[in-house]
C-alpha positions in Angstrom: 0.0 0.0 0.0 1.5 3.4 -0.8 0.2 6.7 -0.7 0.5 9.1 -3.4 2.7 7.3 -5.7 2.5 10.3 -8.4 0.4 13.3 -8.4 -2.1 12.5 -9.6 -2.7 9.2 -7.5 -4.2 9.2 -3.9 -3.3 5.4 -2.8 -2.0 2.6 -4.8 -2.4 -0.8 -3.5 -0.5 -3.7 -5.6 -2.5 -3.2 -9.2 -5.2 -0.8 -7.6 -5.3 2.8 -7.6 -7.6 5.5 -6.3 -6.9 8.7 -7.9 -7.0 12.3 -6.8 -9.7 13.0 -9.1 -12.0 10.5 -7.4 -11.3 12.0 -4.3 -11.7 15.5 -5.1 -14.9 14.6 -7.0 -16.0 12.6 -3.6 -15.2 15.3 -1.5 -16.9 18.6 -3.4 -20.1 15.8 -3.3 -20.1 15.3 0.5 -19.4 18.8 1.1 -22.6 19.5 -0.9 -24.4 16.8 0.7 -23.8 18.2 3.8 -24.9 22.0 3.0 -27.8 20.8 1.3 -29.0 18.3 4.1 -28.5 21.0 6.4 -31.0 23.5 4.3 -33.2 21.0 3.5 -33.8 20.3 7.2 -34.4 23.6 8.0 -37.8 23.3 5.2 -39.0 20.3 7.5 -37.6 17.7 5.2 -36.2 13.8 7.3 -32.8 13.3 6.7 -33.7 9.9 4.5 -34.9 12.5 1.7 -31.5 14.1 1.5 -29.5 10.7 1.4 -31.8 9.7 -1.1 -31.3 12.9 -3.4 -27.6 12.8 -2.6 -27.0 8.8 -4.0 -29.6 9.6 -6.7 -28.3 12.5 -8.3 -24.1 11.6 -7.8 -25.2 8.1 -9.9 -27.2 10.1 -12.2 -24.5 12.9 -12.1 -21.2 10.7 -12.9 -23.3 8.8 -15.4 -25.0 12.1 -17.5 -21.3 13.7 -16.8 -19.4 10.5 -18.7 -22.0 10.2 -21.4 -21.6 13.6 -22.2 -17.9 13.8 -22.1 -18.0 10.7 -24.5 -20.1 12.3 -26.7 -18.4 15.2 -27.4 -15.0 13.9 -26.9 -14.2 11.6 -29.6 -17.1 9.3 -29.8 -15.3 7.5 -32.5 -12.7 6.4 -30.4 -14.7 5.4 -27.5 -17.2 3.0 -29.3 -13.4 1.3 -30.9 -12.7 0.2 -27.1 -15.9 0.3 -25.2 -14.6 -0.5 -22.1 -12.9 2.6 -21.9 -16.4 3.9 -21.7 -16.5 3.0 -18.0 -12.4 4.1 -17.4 -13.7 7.2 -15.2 -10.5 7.0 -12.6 -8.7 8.1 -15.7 -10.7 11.6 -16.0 -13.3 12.8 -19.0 -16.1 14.2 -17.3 -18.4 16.9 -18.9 -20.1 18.5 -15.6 -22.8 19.4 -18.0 -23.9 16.4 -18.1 -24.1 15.6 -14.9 -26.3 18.4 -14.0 -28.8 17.6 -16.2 -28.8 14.3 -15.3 -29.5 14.5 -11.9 -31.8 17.2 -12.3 -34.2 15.1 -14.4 -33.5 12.3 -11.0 -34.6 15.4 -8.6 -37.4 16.4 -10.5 -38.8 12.8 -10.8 -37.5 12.2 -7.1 -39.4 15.4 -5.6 -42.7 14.4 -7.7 -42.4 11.3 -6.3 -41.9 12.4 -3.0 -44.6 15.6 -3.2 -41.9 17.8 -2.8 -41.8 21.4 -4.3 -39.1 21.1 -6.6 -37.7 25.2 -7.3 -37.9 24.9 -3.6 -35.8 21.9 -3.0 -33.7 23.4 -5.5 -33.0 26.4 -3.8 -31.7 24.1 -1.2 -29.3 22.0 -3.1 -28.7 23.3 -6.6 -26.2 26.3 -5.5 -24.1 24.1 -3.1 -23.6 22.5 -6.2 -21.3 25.2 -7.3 -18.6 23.9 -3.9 -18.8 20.5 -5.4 -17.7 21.7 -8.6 -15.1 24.2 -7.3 -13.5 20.9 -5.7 -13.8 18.7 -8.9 -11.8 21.2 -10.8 -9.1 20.3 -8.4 -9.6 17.0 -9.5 -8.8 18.2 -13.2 -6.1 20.0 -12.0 -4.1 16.9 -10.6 -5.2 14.7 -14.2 -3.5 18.1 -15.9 -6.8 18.4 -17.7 -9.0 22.0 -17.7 -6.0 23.8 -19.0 -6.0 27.1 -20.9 -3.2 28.1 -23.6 0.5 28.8 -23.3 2.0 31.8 -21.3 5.0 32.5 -20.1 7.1 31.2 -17.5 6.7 34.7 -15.9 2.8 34.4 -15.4 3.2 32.5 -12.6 5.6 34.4 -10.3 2.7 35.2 -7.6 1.5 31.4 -7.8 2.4 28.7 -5.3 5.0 27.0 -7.4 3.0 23.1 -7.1 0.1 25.5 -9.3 3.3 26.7 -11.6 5.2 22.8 -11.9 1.3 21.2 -12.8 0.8 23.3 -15.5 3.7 23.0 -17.1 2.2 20.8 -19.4 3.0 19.5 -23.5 6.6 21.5 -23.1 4.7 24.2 -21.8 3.1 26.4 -19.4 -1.0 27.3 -19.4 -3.4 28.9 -18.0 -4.7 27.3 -14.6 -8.4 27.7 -16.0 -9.6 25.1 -13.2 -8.4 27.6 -10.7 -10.3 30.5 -12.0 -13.5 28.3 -12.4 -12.8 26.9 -9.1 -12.2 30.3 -7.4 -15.4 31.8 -9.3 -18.0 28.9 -7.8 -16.7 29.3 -4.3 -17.4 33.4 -4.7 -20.9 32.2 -6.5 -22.4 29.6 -3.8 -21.5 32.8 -1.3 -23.0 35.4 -3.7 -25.9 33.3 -4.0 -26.6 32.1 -0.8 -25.9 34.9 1.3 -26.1 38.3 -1.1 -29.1 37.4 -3.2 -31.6 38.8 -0.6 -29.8 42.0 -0.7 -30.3 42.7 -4.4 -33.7 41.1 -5.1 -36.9 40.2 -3.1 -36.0 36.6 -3.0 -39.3 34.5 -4.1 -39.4 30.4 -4.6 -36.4 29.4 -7.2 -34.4 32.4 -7.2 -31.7 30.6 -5.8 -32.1 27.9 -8.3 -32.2 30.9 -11.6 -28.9 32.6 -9.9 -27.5 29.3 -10.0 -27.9 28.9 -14.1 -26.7 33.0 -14.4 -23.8 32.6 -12.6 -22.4 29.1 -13.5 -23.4 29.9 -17.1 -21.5 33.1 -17.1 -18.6 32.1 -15.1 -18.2 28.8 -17.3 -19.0 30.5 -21.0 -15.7 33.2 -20.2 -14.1 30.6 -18.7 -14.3 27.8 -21.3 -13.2 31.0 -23.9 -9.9 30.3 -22.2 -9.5 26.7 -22.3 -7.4 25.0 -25.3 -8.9 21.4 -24.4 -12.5 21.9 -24.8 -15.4 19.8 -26.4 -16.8 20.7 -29.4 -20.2 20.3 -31.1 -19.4 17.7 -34.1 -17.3 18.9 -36.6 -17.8 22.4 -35.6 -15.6 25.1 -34.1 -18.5 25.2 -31.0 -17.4 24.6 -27.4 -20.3 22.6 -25.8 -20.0 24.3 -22.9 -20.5 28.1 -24.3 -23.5 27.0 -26.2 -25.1 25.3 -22.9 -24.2 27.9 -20.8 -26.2 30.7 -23.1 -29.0 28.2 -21.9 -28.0 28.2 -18.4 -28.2 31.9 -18.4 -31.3 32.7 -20.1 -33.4 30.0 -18.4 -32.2 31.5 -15.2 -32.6 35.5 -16.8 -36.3 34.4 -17.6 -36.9 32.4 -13.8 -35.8 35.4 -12.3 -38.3 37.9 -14.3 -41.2 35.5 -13.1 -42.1 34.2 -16.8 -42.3 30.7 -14.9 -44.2 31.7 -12.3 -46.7 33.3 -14.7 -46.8 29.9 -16.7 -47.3 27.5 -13.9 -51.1 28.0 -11.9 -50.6 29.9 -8.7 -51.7 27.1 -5.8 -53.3 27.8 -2.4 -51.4 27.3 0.3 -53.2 24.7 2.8 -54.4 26.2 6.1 -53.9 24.4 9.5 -54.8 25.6 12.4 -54.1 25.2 16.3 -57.6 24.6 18.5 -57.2 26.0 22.1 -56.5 29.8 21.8 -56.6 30.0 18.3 -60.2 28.7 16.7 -62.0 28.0 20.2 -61.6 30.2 23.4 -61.1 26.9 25.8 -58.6 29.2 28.2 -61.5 29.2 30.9 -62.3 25.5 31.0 -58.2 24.7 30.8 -58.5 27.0 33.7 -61.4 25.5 35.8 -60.3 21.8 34.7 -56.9 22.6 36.2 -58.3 24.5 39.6 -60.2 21.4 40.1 -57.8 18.8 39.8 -54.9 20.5 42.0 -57.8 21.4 44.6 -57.9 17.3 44.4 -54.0 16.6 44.6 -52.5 19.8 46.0 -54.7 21.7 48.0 -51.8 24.0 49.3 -51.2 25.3 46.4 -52.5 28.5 45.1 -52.7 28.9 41.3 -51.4 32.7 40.4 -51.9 33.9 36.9 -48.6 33.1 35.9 -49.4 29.3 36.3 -53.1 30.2 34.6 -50.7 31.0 31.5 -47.9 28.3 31.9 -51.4 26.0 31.3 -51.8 26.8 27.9 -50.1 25.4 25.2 -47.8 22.3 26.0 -49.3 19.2 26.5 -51.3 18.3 29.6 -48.3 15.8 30.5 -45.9 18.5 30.9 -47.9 21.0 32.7 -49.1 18.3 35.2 -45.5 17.3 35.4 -44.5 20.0 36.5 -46.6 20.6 39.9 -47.1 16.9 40.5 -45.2 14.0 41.4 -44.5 11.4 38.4 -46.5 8.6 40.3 -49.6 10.7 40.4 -49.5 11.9 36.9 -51.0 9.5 35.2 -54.0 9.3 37.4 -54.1 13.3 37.2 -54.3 13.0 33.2 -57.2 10.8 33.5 -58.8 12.9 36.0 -58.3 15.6 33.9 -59.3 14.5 30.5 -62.9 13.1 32.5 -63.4 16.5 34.1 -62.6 18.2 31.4 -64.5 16.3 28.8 -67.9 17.1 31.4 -67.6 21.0 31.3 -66.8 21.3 27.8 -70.3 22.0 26.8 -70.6 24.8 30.0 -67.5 26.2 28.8 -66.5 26.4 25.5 -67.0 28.4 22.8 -65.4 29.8 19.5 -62.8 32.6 19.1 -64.2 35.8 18.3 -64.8 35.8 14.4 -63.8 31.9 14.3 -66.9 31.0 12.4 -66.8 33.9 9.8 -63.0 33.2 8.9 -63.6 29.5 8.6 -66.4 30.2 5.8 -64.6 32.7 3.9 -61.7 30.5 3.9 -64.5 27.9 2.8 -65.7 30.0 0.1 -62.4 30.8 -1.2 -61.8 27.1 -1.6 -58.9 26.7 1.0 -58.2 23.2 2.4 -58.0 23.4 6.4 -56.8 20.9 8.8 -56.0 21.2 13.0 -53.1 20.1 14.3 -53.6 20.2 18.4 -52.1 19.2 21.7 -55.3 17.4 23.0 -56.6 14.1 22.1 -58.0 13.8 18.5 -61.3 12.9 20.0 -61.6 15.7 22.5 -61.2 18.2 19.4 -63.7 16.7 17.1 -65.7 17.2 20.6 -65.2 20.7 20.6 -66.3 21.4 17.0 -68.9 19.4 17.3 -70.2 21.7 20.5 -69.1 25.3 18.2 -70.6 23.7 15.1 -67.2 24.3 13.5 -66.4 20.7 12.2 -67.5 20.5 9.1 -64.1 22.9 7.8 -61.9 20.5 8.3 -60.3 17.5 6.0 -58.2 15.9 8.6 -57.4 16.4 12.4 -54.3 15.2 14.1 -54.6 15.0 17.7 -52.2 14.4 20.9 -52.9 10.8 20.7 -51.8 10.1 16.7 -47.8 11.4 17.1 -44.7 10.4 19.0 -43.4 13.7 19.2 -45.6 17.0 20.5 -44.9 20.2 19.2 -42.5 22.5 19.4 -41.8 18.9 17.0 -43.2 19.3 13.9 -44.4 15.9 13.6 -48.3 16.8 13.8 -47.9 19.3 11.3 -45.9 17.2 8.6 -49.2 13.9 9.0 -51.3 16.8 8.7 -50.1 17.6 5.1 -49.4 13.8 4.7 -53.3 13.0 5.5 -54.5 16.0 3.4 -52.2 14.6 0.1 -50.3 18.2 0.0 -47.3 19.6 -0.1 -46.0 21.0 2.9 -44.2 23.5 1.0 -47.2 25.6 0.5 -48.8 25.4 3.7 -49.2 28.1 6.8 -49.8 27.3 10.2 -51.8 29.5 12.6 -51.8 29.2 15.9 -51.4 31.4 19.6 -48.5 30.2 21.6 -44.4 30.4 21.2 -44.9 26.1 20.8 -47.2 26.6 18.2 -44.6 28.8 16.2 -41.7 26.8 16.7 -43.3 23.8 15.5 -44.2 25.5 12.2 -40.6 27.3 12.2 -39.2 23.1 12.4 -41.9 22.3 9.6 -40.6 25.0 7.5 -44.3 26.6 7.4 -45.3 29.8 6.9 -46.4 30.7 10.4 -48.7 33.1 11.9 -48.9 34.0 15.5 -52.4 35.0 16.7 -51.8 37.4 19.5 -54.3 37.1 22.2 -52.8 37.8 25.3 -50.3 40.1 26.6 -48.9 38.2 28.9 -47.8 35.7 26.1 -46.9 38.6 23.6 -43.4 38.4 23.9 -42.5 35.1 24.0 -44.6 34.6 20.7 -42.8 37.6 19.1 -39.1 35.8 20.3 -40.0 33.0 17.6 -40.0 35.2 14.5 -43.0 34.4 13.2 -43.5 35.1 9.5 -46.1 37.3 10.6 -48.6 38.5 13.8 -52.0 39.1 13.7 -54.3 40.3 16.7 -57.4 39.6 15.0 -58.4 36.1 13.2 -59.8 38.1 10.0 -56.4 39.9 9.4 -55.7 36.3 7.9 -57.4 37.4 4.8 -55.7 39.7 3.2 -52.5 38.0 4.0 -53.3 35.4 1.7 -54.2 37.8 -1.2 -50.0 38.3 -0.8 -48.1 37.1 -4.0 -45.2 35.5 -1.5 -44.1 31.5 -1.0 -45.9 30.2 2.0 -42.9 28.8 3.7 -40.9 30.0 6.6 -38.2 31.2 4.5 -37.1 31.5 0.6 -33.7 31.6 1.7 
């Protein structure tokens, strides 16, 4: 076994060798795997769906970028030895290719999936640009990627290992793979961080500055290059004519022609119960005086326990004033009593009933996502006469995690055959907002009490309203209903 043998060789073990360029292409792929998986996360996505877009699309990828390369390259030669076809280790990859490729594998991937696919590219398609700035490193230790000849002199500021590698044919060249390499580490930045400072970000902007830069970066670039591929029998670089294509499907994106093609959709609507669509504070309240006047009699509720009360799930606030054993009894207690002064207590959030049929009317599709019981809440419609707006309900008992984890929120969408990508969640606590935030949602903090103001406000929302009808005219917004474009 011996490490770097030659340059352009990573580990040679008796008659097998990994090269650099492998490793350089595996590398720039795991760095994007990583930035993607991180983004895509942070939309509410499992983990499985990355690793599944990341395998997917590197097969697709090295498979679309050798095809091409063969293509282009000498075709001739390639179907004289067909085996050499498959001879990657030894360089000939056309990254066009690739990308094309495994963009047709995300597209079908994300329809299979019912994921939005500009958004999902937003995620992955510019950390694309790292795994080709490391690939051109790759190129760089095959000698491949190369420009014409300068003199010795051009490379007096380079490190001399940049000068000695392109010293190639008897002479020296232009490191083209560095400036392309350079120019996709300053683009992924550009992209991902100062986008939102010279456009109002919407859904696939990301994606279109992707195809802008790239395709300018790589048409000047290729101009330099003495080792390109050419359209058959043509003085035509490949490259140039497909990145005029990059550039103008991404000029096009960005002036919203696409978005004027494709029918808007409505986002679905799910809403929290208690605090939100029914006004349940006083029998949380009573159910709560009742049953620590049964298991603590000391103790004195203040208004600062009244608030702690709503919200998280009745096994945390019980857990918290009560001793684990007696918990469990408590809950039962609770859910008994509380189920017996629903009818006495409840009732419907002022202007509950009037947003629910205008949403209606407007052809919305609304679900509830709550901490109680499923059957508790289809109880409490059923009382406000408020059930007959929802498609699905997913209570308490039908999740392993509770919100803040947006578990509830993701079946919701699941049950209701949507994407979650287009989807807002409404609700009147800090929990509910964080939950949405982990779901990637659009989220919208009803603000009913001043006591719980501030800690609603701490969790960004995408927006606060005091008053259920100021929904409304949110919706008539031309935005992405997601937590973030970015």
């Amino acid at each position: 076994m011996t490490f770097f043998p030659d340059i352009s060789t990573f580990i040679q073990i008796g008659g097998l060798s990994i090269k650099m360029y492998a490793v350089c292409i595996l590398i720039g792929a795991f760095i994007t795997y990583y930035v993607s998986e991180h983004k895509l996360s942070k939309m509410g996505y499992p983990k499985s769906y990355s690793e599944d877009i990341f395998f997917g699309a590197l097969v697709s990828g090295i498979i679309g970028a050798r095809l091409w390369y063969v293509l282009f390259y000498n075709l001739d030669t390639y179907l004289a030895d067909p085996i050499s076809i498959f001879m990657t280790w030894n360089g000939g990859m056309a990254i066009q290719g690739g990308l094309m490729l495994g963009a047709i594998f995300g597209y079908v991937y994300a329809k299979y999936r019912k994921i939005n696919f500009l958004r999902a590219a937003d995620a992955i398609v510019p950390a694309i640009l790292l795994a080709q700035a490391m690939g051109r490193w790759g190129n760089f230790f095959n000698q491949e990627a190369f420009g014409g000849i300068v003199p010795e002199s051009f490379y007096t500021y380079f490190p001399s290992f940049i000068k000695d590698m392109m010293y190639i044919e008897g002479a020296y060249r232009v490191p083209t793979f560095l400036y392309e390499s350079v120019l996709n580490v300053i683009g992924f930045f550009a992209i991902t961080y100062g986008l939102k400072y010279i456009i109002k970000v919407k859904r696939g902007d990301q994606f279109y500055g992707y195809l802008v830069w790239y395709g300018i970066t790589r048409f000047f670039v290729e101009g330099l290059r003495s080792d390109s591929l050419y359209v058959w029998g043509t003085f035509i670089r490949t490259a140039q004519v497909l990145s005029i294509v990059f550039v103008f499907i991404g000029l096009l994106g960005w002036a919203g022609v696409f978005r004027k093609l494709i029918k808007k959709k409505k986002p679905i609507i799910l809403f929290d119960l208690d605090g939100t669509l029914l006004d349940t504070e006083p029998l949380i309240i009573e159910t709560f005086k009742q049953i620590f006047k049964k298991y603590r009699p000391e103790l004195t509720l203040t208004r600062e326990h009244e608030i702690s009360f709503l919200g998280p799930t009745l096994n945390e606030s019980l857990g918290k004033l009560l001793p684990e054993e007696e918990v469990k009894q408590a809950f039962s207690d609770y859910r008994e009593l509380n189920i017996k002064l629903h009818p006495e207590y409840i009732k419907p959030m002022p202007q509950a009933k009037e947003l629910l049929e205008a949403l209606k009317a407007k052809g919305y599709t609304m679900g509830i996502v709550s901490s109680k019981k499923k059957d508790v809440v289809e109880l409490g419609l059923q009382l406000t006469q408020m059930d007959q707006y929802f498609s699905t309900i997913v209570g308490y008992d039908e999740v392993k995690k509770f919100k803040p984890d947006p578990e509830g929120l993701l079946l919701a969408c699941k049950n209701m055959n949507e994407y979650h990508d287009d989807a807002i969640y409404v609700g009147d606590t800090d929990t509910d907002m964080l939950a949405a935030d982990k779901a990637g949602m659009y989220s919208v903090a009803l603000i009913t009490h001043p006591e719980r103001k501030d800690a609603i406000l701490s969790t960004n929302p995408n927006i606060a309203i005091h008053d259920l009808m100021e929904l409304l005219p949110i919706l008539e917004k031309d935005i992405s209903w997601t937590r973030s474009t970015i």
